[in-house]
Structures are given as C-alpha cells and as structure tokens.
C-alpha positions, -999 to 999 in steps of 0.1 A, spaced: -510 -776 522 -479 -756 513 -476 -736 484 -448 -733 462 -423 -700 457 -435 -695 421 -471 -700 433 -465 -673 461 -450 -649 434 -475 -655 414 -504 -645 435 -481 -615 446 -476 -600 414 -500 -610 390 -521 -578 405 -492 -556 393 -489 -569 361 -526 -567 355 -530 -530 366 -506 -527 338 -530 -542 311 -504 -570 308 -505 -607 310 -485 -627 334 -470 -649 308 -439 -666 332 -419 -663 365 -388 -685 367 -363 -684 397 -327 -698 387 -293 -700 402 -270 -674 386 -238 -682 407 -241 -671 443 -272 -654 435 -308 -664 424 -322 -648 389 -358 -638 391 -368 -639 355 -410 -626 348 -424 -626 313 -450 -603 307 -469 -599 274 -501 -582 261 -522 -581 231 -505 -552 216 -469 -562 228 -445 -548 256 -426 -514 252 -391 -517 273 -407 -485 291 -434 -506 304 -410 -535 314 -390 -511 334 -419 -493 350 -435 -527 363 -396 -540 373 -396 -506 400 -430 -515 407 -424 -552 412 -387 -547 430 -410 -522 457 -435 -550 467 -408 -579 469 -391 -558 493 -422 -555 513 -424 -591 519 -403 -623 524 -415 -644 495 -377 -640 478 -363 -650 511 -328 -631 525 -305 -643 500 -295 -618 470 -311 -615 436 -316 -604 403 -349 -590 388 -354 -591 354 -384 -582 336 -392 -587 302 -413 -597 271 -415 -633 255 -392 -640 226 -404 -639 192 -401 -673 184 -414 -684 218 -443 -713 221 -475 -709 217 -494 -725 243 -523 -706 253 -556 -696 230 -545 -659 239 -509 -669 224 -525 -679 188 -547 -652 186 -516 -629 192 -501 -648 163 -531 -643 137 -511 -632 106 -481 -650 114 -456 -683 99 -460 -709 127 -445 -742 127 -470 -770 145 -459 -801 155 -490 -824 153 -500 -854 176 -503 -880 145 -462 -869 143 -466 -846 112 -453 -813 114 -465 -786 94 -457 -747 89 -481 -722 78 -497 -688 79 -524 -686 109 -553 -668 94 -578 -669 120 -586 -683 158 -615 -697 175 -625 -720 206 -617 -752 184 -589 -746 164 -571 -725 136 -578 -717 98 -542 -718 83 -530 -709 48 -503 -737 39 -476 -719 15 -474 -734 -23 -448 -754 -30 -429 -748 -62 -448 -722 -73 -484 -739 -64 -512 -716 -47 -512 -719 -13 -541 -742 3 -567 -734 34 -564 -759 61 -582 -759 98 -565 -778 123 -579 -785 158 -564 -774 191 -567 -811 202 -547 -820 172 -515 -800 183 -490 -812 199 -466 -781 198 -465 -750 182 -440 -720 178 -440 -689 159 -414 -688 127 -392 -659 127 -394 -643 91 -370 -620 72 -384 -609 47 -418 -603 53 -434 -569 60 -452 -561 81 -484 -546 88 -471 -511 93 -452 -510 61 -476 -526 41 -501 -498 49 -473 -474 45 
C-alpha cells in the first residue's frame, strides 16, 4: 500500500505543529513555475500570531531537510493561518466561529446567513438578523443539514475587545 506525499507530510509534521498548541488545518503542494509551493495552514483556538508561523516555518524547514519526503527538486515553504472568510468544515471550525456572521448553504438548497450563537455535537443555535427593522429570530440548524458554510467578513462590527473597552 503506498501512501501519498501529503499523507507522508502529514504524519511528519503534524507532531511539530501540535507541540506548538496548533491545529494542522491544511498542507497543499503546487507548481509555482519551476519550483513546487509547499503551502501548510495552521490554526488554533485562540488564532495564529505571524511569530508563531515563523517559528514553526524554521522548525518545519529543519525536519524536511532531514528527510526526503519533498524529494530533490526546489521549493518554497510557506506557513500560515486560514483566511478569515475560509470554510468551515470541522466542529472545531464552528466553535471557533461562536459569535460570528456565517453564511450556510443548506442541503434542501436554501441558503441562509446569520449570527452563530452557540455549538454542540448536533448542530448550531443561530440568531437570524431582522429584516427591515424586525427583531432578529433564534433558529437551530443541524450539522447534517449543511451543505456548506463560510464565515462573513464584517466591517462594521466590533469586536470583542472594543466592546469591553
């Protein structure tokens, strides 16, 4: 049975990425040219300071170098933290997202944006905005019942920090 590059890297660095008290959210090898891109997303519950993401690039660049998993050819290493507006795919993503506008498509075809108030094994309590003026409404959805699901970039919204402020 022969494993797969990504699954090799995987089992390679997931250990360095979890002494780091980071999740290993993504590894993607691409073409860039003439040489490959080596692209790992890393995220954790409290986010992912650029000082971090450089520390664990040395740290990763070190053990690749050890072994052959990259092969001989040239490549770039880049290591960084999901996108704000990134899916959400995993319970651990949701729960991440408590607080925040997502936009759900649903399996029955209906999409649906609102504020994700709470997580569980099951599903999510959501708070749909008003329309027009009208009070926003409670609504649970099921994990089974989404399809898709990505987190709204907002503007004009403060956050936490400033609202304590």
């Amino acid at each position: 049975m022969s494993t797969t590059q990504s699954d090799r890297l995987r089992a390679l660095l997931e250990p360095l990425v979890s002494a780091e008290g980071l999740d290993l959210e993504d590894i993607e090898v691409s073409r860039a040219g003439r040489r490959r891109m080596l692209r790992i997303v890393v995220d954790s519950d409290e986010g992912v300071e650029l000082d971090t993401c450089a520390e664990l690039s040395r740290a990763v660049s070190e053990k690749l170098d050890e072994t052959d998993v990259m092969g001989e050819d040239e490549y770039v290493l880049e290591v960084s933290s999901p996108g704000a507006d990134r899916p959400l795919s995993e319970h651990r993503h949701y729960v991440r997202a408590i607080g925040r506008l997502a936009k759900l498509q649903l399996h029955d075809g209906s999409e649906l944006i609102a504020r994700i108030l709470t997580v569980d094994d099951e599903g999510l309590d959501l708070e749909v905005p008003g329309v027009k003026g009208r009070k926003p409404t409670a609504r649970r959805v099921a994990f089974a019942d989404i399809a898709k699901a990505r987190v709204e970039i907002e503007f004009s919204r403060k956050d936490k920090k400033e609202e304590e402020a």
